[in-house]
C-alpha positions as CSV (number, residue, x, y, z in Angstrom):
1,X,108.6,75.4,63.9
2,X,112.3,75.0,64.8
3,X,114.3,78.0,63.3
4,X,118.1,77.2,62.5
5,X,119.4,80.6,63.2
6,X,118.9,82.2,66.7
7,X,118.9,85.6,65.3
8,X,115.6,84.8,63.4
9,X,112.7,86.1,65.8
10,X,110.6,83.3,66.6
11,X,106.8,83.7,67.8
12,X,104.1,82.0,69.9
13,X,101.0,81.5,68.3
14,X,99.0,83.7,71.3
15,X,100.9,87.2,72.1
16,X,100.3,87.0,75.5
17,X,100.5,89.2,78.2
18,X,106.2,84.0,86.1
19,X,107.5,84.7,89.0
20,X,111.5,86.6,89.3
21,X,114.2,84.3,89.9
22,X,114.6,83.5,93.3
23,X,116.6,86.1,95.6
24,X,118.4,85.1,98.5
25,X,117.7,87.0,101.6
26,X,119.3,86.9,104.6
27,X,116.9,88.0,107.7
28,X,117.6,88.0,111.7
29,X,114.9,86.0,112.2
30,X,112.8,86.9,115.5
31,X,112.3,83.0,116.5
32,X,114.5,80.1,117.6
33,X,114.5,77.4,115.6
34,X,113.8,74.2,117.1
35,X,112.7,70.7,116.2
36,X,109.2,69.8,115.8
37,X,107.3,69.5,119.3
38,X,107.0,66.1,121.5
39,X,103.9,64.1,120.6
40,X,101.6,64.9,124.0
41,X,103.0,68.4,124.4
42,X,100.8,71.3,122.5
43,X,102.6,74.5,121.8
44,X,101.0,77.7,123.4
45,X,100.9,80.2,120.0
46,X,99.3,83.7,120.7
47,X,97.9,86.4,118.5
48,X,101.3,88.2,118.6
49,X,103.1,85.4,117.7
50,X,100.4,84.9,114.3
51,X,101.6,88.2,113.5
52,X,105.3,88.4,114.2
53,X,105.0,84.9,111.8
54,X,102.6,86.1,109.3
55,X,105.1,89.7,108.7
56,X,108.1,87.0,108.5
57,X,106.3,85.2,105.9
58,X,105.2,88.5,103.9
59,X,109.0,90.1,104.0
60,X,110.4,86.6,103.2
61,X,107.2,86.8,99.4
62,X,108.3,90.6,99.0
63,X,111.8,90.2,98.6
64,X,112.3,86.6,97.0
65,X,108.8,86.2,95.4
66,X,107.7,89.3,94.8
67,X,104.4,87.8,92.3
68,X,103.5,85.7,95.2
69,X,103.8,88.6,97.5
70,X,101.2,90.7,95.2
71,X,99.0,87.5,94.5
72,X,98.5,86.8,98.4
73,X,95.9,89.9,98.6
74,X,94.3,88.6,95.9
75,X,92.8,85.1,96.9
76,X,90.1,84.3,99.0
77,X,90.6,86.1,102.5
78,X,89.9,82.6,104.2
79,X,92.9,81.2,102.3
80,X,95.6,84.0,103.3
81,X,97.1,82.5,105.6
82,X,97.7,79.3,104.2
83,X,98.8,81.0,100.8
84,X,101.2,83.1,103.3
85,X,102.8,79.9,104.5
86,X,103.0,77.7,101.6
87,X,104.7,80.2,99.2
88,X,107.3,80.9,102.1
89,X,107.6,77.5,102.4
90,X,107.7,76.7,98.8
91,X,110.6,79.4,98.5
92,X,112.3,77.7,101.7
93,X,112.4,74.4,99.9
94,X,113.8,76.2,96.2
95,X,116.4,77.8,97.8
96,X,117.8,74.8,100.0
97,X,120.4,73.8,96.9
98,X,122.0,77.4,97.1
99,X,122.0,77.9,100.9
100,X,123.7,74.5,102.4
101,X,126.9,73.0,101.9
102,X,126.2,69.5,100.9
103,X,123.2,67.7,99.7
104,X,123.2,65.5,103.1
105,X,121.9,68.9,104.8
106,X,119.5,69.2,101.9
107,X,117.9,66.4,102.8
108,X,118.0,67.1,106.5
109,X,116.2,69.8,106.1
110,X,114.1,68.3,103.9
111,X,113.2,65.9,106.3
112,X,112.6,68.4,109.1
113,X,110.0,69.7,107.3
114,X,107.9,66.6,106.9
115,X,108.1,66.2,110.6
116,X,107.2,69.9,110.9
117,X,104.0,69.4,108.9
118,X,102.9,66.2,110.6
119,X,103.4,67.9,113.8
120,X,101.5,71.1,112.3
121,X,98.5,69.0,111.6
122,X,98.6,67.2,114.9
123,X,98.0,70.7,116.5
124,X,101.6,70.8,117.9
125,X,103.6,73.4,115.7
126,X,107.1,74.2,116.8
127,X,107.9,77.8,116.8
128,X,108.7,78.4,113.8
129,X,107.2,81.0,111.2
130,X,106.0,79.0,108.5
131,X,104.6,76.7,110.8
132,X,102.9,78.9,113.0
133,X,101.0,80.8,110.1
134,X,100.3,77.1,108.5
135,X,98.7,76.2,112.1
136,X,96.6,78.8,112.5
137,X,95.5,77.9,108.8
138,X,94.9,74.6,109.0
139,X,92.5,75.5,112.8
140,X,90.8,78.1,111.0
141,X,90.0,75.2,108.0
142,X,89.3,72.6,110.8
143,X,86.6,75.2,112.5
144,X,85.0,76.3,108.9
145,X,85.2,72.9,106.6
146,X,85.9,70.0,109.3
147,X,88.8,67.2,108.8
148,X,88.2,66.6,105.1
149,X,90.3,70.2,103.5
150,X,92.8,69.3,106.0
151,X,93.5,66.0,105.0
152,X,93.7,67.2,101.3
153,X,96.1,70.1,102.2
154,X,98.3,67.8,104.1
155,X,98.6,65.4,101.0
156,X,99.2,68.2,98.9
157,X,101.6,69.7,101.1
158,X,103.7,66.5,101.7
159,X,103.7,65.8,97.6
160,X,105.2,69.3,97.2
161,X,107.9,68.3,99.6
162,X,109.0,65.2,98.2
163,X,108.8,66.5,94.5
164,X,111.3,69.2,95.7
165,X,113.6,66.8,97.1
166,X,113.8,64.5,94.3
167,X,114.5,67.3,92.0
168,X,117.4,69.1,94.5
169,X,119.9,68.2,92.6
170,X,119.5,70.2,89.5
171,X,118.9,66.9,86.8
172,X,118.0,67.8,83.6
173,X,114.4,66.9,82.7
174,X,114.4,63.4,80.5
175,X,111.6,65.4,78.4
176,X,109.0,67.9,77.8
177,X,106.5,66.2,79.3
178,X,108.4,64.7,82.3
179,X,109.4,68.7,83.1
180,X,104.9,68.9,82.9
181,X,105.1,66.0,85.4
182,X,107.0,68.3,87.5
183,X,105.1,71.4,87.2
184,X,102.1,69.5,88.1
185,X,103.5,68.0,91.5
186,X,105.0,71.4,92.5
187,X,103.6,74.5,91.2
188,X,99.6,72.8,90.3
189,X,100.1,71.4,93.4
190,X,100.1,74.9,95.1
191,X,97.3,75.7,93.4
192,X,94.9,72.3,94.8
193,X,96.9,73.8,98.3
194,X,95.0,76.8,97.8
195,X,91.9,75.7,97.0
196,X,91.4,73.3,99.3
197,X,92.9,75.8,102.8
198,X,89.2,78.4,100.7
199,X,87.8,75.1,101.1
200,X,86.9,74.7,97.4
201,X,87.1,71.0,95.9
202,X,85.6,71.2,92.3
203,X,86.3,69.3,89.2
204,X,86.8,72.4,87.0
205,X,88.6,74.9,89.4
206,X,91.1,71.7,89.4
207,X,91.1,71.0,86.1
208,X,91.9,74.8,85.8
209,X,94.4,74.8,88.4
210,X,96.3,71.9,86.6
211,X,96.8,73.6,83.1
212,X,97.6,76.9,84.7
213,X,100.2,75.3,87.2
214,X,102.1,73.4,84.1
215,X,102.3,76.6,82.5
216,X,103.7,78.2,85.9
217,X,106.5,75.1,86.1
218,X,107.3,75.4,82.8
219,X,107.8,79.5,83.0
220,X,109.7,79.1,86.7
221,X,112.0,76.3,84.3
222,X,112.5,78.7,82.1
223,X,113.4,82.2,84.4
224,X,115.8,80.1,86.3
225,X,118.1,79.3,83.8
226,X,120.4,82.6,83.7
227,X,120.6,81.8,87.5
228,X,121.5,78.0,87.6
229,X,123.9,78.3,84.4
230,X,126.0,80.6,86.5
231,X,128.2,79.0,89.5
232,X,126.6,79.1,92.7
233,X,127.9,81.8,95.1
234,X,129.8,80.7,97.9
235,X,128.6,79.2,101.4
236,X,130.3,81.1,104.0
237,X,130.6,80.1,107.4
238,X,132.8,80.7,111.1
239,X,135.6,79.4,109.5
240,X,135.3,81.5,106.1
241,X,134.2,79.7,103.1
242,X,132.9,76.5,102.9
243,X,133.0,76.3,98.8
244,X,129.7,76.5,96.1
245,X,126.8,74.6,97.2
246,X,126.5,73.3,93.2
247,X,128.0,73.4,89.9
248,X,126.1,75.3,87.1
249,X,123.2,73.5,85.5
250,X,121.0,73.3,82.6
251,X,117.1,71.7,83.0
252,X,116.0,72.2,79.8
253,X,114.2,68.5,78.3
254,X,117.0,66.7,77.1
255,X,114.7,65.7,74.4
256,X,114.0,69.5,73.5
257,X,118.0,69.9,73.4
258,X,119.1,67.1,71.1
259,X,116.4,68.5,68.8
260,X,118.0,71.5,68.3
261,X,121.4,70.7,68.9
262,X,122.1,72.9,72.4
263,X,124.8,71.6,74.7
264,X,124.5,72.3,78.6
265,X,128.0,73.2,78.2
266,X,128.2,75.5,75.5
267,X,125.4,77.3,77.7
268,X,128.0,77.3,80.5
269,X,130.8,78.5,78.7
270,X,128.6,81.3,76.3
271,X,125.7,81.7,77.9
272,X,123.4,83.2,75.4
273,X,125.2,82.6,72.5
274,X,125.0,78.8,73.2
275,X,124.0,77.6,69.4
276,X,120.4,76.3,69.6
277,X,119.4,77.9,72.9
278,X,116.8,80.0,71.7
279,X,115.3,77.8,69.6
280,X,115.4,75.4,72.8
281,X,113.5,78.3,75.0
282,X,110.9,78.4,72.1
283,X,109.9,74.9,71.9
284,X,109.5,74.6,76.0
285,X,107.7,78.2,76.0
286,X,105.2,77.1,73.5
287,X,104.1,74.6,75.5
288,X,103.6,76.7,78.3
289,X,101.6,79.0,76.5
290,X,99.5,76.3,75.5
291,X,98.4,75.8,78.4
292,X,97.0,79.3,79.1
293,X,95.1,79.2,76.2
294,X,94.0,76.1,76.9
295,X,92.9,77.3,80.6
296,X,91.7,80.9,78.8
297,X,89.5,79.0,76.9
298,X,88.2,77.1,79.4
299,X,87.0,79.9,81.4
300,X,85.3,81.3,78.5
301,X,83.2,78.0,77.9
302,X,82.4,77.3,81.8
303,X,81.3,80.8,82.4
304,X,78.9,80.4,79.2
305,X,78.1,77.3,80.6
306,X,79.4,75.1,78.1
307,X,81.7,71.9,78.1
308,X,85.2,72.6,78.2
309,X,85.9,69.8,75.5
310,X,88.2,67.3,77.2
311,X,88.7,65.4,80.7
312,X,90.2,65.9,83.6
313,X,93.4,63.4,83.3
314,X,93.6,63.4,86.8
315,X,89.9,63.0,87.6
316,X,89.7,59.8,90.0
317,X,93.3,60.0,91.5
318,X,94.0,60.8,95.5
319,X,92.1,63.8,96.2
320,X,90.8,64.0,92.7
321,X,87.4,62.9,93.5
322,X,84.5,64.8,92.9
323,X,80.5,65.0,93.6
324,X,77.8,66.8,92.8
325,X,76.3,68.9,95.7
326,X,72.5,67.6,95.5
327,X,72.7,67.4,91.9
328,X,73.2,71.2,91.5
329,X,75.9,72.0,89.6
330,X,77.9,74.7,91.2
331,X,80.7,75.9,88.5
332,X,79.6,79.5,88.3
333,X,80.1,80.2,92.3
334,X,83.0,78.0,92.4
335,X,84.9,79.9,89.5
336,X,83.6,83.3,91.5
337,X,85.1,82.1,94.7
338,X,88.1,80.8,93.3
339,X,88.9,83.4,90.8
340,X,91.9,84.5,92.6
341,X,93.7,81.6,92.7
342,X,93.7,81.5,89.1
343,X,95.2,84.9,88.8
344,X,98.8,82.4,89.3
345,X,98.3,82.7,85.3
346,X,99.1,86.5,84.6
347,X,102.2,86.7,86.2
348,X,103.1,83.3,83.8
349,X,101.8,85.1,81.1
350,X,103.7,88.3,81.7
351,X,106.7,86.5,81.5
352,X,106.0,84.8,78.3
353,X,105.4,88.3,76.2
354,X,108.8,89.8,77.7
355,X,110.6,86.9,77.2
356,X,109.3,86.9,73.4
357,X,110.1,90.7,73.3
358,X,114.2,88.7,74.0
359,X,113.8,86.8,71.3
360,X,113.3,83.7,73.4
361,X,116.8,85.0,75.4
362,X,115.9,84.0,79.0
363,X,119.5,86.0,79.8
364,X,117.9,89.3,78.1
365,X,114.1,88.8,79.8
366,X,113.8,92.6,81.0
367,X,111.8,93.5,84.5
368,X,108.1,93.6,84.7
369,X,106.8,97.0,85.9
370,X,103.2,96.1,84.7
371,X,102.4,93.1,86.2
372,X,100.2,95.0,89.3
373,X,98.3,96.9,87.0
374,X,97.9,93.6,84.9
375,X,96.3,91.8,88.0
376,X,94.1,94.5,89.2
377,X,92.7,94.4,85.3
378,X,92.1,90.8,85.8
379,X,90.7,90.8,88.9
380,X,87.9,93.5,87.8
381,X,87.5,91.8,84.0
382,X,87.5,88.1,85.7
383,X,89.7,87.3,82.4
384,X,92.9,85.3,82.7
């Protein structure tokens, strides 16, 4: 239902219970960067240096992902590592638009990191935090679970990367579902990252994984447009400043938009009083709270042991395929093991309800001071 005044409260179908909007932190870091080692010539990393990476990574969650940074003591303990690493790395690869001056960098870096994970999963890690805690993930997998989880993290990991880059530049999504397209290759792809570093490869936990990673996209979408409407802050450099890194933008579906009649630049210029822009918000957030429901009720029917009602649409792709262990079908231990992964849903869902408390005003979504009691409840209910 489109409403054609913003000042008419609108309402998702579900009142339901994602992450904050990226914050740029500036750390001494304790390492040297460097390039990726020579092929021949291992790395020496000790305990200490697991650690000194691992605190990086957790300072790096607590003050620029602060959901990830709760949600890392909740999965498995044999995927904390890797979880450690790829949300660092995931926040690395966000914030490259805002924290280089041109997108030639951008994609330097963005190259450096494929190079860092091929070397990463040839054993030879430069010294480097992210890489460091993702090495010592990807030996512990390699001792517990043998070649096969590590070969699914690395295409995972290498599909987040290049999703990021094509998307760098801040384009408007064509549509609805090509912004679901995107929330699958990033934030579902975190997920399947996840699962597989437990190891845990299983039809559901996926299938799972996929609708609550759209609705995690879609939310991150959503929470990021106060921050990309605004100009970018300055780069500053030896010299002084080196100008903004990007001009202001709006990646709302441009389907959604002409619906409703929002213009990216009215949103520039007023913000929220852009005509439409609610309205916009509502269309895109109903969507993601489709998906929770859809993944609620889900749950409900696997753990009853019932069909879930409709396939897997990615069932059969790369890394996709699935068999029965034996002929024993396993979905009860595999939604016990995995549970926390799928606790990615209650910070999405948290967002939702305050951002429907706005009035579907992303500019006037308040702070979330319940979100750790909202875990630990889902963690003891096993409810999403």
């Amino acid at each position: 239902m489109i409403l054609s005044s913003p000042s008419v409260s609108h309402g998702l179908r579900q009142r339901v219970p994602l992450r904050p909007a990226l914050v740029r932190l500036q750390l001494q870091p304790w390492w040297q960067p460097c390039l990726p080692s020579r092929r021949g010539i291992a790395t020496t990393i000790t305990d200490v240096d697991v650690d000194k990476a691992r605190q990086y990574c957790e300072n790096q969650l607590k003050h620029g992902d602060y959901e990830a940074f709760l949600l890392r003591q909740l999965v498995p303990s044999s995927s904390r590592n890797a979880y450690n690493a790829l949300r660092t790395l995931n926040l690395e690869l966000a914030r490259l638009p805002e924290t280089v001056s041109n997108p030639t960098m951008a994609r330097m870096r963005m190259s450096f990191w494929r190079e860092t994970v091929s070397s990463v999963f040839a054993g030879n890690p430069p010294r480097e935090p992210i890489s460091i805690v993702l090495h010592q993930a990807v030996q512990d997998l390699l001792a517990r679970a043998g070649p096969s989880s590590a070969t699914s993290l690395k295409f995972w990991l290498l599909r987040l990367i290049n999703t990021r880059e094509q998307h760098m530049e801040n384009r408007p999504f064509v549509s609805l579902d090509s912004l679901e397209d995107y929330a699958e290759n990033t934030y579902a792809t975190l997920m399947y990252m996840t699962l597989a570093s437990v190891p845990l490869r299983s039809v559901h936990m996926d299938h799972l994984a996929s609708h609550i990673g759209k609705a995690c996209g879609i939310v991150a979408t959503l929470r990021g447009i106060p921050v990309l409407a605004a100009p970018s802050q300055p780069i500053h450099g030896p010299a002084g400043s080196v100008g903004n890194t990007r001009p202001p933008a709006l990646l709302l579906p441009l389907d959604v938009m002409a619906e409703v009649g929002v213009r990216e630049e009215d949103v520039f210029r007023r913000g929220p009083n852009a005509e439409g822009l609610q309205d916009a918000v509502f269309k895109v957030a109903t969507r993601a709270n489709d998906h929770l429901i859809t993944a609620r009720d889900m749950l409900k029917k696997l753990k009853a042991g019932q069909e879930v009602g409709h396939d897997y649409e990615h069932e059969g792709e790369q890394e996709h395929v699935y068999s029965m262990s034996g002929g024993t079908d396993t979905t009860q231990a595999d939604i016990k093991r995995g549970f926390g992964v799928l606790l990615e849903a209650v910070p999405a869902a948290d967002y939702l309800e305050r951002l429907e408390k706005a009035d579907f005003d992303p500019f006037k979504v308040k702070a979330s001071w319940k979100l750790p009691w909202r875990l630990w409840r889902a963690l003891k209910t096993h409810q999403i």
